[in-house]
MARKE-208704 format. One record per residue (C-alpha): x, y, z; residue in one letter; residue number from 1. Coordinates in nm, 2 decimals, always signed. Layout:
BEGIN
     east    north       up   type   seq
        X        Y        Z      a   NUM
...
# end
This chain:
BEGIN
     east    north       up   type   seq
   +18.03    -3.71    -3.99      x     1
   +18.20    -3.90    -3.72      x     2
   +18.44    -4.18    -3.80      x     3
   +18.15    -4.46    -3.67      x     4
   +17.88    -4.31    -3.90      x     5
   +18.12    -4.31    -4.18      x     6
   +18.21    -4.62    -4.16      x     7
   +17.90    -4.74    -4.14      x     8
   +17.78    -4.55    -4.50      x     9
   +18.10    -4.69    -4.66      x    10
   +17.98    -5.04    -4.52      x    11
   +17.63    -4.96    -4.68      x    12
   +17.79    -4.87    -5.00      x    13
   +18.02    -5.20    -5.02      x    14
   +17.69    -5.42    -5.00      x    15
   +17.47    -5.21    -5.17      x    16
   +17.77    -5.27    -5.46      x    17
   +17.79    -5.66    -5.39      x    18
   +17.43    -5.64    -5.53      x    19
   +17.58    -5.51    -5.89      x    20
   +17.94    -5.70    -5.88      x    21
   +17.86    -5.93    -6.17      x    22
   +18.22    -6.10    -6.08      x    23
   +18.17    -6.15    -5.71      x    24
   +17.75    -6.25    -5.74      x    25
   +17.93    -6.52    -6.03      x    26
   +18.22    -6.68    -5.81      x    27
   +17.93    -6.69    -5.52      x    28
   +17.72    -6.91    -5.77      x    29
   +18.01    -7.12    -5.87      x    30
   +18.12    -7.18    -5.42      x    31
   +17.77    -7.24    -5.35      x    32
   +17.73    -7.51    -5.65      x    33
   +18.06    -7.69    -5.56      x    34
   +17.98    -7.67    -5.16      x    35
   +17.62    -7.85    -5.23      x    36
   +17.82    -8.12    -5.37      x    37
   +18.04    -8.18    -5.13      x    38
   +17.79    -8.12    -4.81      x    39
   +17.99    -7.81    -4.67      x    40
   +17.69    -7.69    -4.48      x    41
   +17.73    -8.01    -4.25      x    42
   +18.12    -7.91    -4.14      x    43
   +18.01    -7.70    -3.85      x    44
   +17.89    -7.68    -3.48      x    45
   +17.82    -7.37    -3.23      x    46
   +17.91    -7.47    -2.91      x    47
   +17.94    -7.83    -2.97      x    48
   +17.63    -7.92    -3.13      x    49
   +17.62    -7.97    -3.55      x    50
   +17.42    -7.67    -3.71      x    51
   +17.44    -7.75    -4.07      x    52
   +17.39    -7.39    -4.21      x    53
   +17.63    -7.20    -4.40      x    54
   +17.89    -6.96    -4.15      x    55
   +17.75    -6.66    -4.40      x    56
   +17.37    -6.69    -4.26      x    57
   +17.50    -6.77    -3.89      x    58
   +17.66    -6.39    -3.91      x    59
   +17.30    -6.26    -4.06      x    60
   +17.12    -6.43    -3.78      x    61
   +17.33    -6.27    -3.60      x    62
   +17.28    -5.92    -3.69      x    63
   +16.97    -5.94    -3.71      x    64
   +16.93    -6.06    -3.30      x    65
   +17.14    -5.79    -3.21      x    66
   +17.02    -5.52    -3.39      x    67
   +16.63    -5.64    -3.34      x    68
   +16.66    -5.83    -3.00      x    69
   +16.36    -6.05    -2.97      x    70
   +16.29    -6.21    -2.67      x    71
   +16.12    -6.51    -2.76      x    72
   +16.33    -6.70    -3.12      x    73
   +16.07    -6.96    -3.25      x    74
   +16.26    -7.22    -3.50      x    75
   +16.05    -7.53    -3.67      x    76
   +16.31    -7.78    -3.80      x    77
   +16.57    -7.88    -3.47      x    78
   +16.77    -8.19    -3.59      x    79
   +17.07    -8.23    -3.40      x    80
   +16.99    -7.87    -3.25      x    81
   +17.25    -7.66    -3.35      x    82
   +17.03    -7.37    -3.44      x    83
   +16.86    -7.41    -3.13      x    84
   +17.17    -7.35    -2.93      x    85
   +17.31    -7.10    -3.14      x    86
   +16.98    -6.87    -3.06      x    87
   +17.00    -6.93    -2.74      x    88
   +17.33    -6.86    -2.67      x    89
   +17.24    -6.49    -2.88      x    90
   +16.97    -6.44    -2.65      x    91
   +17.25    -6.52    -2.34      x    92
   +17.41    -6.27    -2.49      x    93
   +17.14    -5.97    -2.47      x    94
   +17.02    -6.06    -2.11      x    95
   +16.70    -6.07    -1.95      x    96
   +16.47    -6.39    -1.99      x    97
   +16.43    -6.43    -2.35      x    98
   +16.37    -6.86    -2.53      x    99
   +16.41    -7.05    -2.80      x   100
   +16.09    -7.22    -2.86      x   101
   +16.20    -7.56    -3.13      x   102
   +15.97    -7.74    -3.33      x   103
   +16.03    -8.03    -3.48      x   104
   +15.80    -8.35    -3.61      x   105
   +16.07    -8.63    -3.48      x   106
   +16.31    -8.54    -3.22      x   107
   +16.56    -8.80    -3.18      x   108
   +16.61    -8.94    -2.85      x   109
   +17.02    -8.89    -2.92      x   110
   +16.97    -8.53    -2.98      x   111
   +16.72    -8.46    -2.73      x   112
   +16.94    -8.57    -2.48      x   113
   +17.21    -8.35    -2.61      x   114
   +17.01    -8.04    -2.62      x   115
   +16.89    -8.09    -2.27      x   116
   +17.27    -8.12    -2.15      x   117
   +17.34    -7.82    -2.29      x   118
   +17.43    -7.55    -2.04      x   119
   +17.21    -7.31    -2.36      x   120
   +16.96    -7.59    -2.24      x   121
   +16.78    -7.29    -2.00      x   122
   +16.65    -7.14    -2.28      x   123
   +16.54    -7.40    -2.52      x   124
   +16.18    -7.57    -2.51      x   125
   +16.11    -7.84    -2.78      x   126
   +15.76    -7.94    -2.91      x   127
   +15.76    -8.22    -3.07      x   128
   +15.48    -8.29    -3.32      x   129
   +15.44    -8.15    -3.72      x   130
   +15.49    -7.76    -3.72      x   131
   +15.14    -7.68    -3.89      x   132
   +14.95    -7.93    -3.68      x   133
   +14.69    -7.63    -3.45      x   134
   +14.76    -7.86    -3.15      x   135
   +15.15    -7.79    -3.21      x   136
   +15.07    -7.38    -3.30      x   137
   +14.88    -7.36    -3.02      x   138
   +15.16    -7.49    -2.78      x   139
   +15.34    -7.22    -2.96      x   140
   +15.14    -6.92    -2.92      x   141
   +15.08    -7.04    -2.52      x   142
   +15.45    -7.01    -2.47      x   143
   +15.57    -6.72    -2.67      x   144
   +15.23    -6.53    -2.55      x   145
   +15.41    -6.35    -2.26      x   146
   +15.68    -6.22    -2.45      x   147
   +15.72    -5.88    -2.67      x   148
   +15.92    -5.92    -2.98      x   149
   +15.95    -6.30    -3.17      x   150
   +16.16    -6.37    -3.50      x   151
   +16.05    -6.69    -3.64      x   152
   +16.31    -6.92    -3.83      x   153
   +16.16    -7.18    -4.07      x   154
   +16.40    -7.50    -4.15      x   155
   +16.12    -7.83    -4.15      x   156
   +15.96    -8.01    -4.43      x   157
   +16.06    -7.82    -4.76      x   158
   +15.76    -7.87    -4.96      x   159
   +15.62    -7.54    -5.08      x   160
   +15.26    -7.64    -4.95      x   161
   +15.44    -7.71    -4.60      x   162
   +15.66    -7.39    -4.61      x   163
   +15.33    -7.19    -4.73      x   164
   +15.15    -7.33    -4.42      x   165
   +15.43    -7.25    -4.17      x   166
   +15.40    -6.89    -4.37      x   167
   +15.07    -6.83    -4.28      x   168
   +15.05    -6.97    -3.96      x   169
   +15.36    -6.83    -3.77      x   170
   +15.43    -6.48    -3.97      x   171
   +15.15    -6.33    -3.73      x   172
   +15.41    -6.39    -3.43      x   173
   +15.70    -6.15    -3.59      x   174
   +15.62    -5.77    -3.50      x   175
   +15.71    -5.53    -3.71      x   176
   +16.10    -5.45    -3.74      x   177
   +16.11    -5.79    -3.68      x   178
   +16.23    -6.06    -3.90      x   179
   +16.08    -6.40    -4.06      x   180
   +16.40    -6.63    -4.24      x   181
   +16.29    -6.87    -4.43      x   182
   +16.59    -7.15    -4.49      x   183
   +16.66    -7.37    -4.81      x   184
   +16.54    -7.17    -5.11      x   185
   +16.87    -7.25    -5.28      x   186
   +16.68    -7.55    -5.32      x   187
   +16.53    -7.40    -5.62      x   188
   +16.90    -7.35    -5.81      x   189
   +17.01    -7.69    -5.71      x   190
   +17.06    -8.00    -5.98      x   191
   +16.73    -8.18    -5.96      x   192
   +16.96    -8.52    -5.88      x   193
   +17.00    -8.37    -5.55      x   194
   +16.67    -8.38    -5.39      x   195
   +16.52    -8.65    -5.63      x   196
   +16.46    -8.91    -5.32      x   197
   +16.30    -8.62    -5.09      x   198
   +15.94    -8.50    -5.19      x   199
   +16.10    -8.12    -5.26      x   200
   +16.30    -8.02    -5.52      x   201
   +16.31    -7.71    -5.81      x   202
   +15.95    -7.57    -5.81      x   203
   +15.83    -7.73    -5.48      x   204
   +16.06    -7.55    -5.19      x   205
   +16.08    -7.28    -4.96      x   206
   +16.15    -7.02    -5.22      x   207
   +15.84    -7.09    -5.42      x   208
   +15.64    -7.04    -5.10      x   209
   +15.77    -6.73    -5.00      x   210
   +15.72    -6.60    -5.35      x   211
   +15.38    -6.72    -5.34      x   212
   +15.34    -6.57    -4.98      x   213
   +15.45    -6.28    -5.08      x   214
   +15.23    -6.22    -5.38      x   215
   +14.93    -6.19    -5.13      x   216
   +15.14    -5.99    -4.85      x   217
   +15.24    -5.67    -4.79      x   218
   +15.30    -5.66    -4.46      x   219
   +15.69    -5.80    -4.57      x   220
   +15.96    -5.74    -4.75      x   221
   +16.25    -5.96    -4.89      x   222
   +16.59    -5.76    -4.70      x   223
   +16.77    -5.79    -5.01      x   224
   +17.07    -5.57    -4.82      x   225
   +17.11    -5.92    -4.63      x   226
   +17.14    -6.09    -4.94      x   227
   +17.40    -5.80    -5.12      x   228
   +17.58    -5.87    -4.79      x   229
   +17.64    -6.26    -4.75      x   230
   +17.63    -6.36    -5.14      x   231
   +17.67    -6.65    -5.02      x   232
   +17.31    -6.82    -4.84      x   233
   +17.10    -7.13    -4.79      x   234
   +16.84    -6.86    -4.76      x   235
   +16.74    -6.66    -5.09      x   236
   +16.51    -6.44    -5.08      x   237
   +16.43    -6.57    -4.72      x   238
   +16.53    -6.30    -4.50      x   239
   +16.19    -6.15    -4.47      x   240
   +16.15    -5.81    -4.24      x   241
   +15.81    -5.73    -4.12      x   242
   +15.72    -5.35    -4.26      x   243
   +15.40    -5.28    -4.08      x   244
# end
């Protein structure tokens, strides 16, 4: 075994531990709990626009472009863009002609502006309009149509009805190998205080969609080496991987 392969196993060994660390999965708990309070999701930017996702799931995303390299990144949920721009700038990275297709109900003039003088602005195209309106889907599937290999990132309306929708209606894009991530299941192990003026909250969020997606799907599977890996995610169970 050469000194890459090994130490890629020992790598594989460390997370696959991470999953049994009672200690570390605990101290994870306890940072994610005290970071909710205090908002630490919405302390960073990539490339000068706010992302407002934890730096753990920006090195997942990560990964997972590189290793699966999709030419076409389709992301509901833009806000101040961040994600947007951060996909983008991964798809700089590989080469060749690959976009980020954003979706998003209400895109602030502000931001839009931002976004559009963005020198990652080449490959971004925003739609505005609600992402399981079939007018918006359709714009959608008309874009990404020409392209090989989409991962789809879901980060809208939080509702499990909405997130179930968004499910069914953009998980035919991903191929497999490819990768669906549903964002803000940690909803689910959050005080209910702290969603109590938005309509989602413990029992009604991304996590009990997928799980209810799941249930009638085999065609993915949670990646719960992701998971083992960061500890620390916005996203549980969300990092789906298309298996046939």
């Amino acid at each position: 075994m050469n000194p890459v392969q090994q130490f890629q196993m020992e790598r594989r060994e460390r997370i696959r531990q991470n999953g049994e660390d009672h200690a570390m999965r605990c101290a994870a708990r306890q940072f994610l709990n005290e970071s909710l309070r205090v908002k630490y999701s919405y302390n960073f930017s990539w490339m000068g626009r706010p992302v407002i996702q934890y730096p753990q799931d920006l090195a997942a995303l990560q990964e997972i472009i590189w290793r699966v390299k999709p030419d076409v990144i389709i992301e509901t949920g833009i806000a101040h863009g961040g994600s947007l721009v951060f996909s983008a700038s991964m798809l700089e990275l590989l080469g060749g002609e690959g976009k980020v297709i954003g979706v998003d109900v209400d895109i602030r003039a502000h931001n839009r502006a931002e976004i559009e003088n963005h020198p990652m602005s080449k490959r971004i195209e925003m739609i505005e309009g609600s992402s399981i309106d079939e007018e918006v889907v359709r714009q959608v599937r008309e874009r990404a149509g020409a392209y090989r290999q989409a991962m789809v990132i879901l980060d809208s309306n939080h509702t499990a009805d909405h997130v179930l929708e968004e499910l069914r209606l953009y998980s035919p894009f991903v191929g497999p190998g490819s990768y669906l991530v549903v964002f803000d299941g940690i909803i689910e192990e959050m005080p209910e205080h702290v969603s109590e003026d938005r309509p989602w909250g413990p029992g009604n969020n991304p996590l009990t969609a997928v799980r209810q997606f799941l249930a009638g799907n085999r065609d993915f599977e949670v990646d719960r080496d992701i998971e083992n890996q960061l500890l620390v995610t916005a996203a549980p169970s969300g990092y789906l991987r298309r298996v046939r």
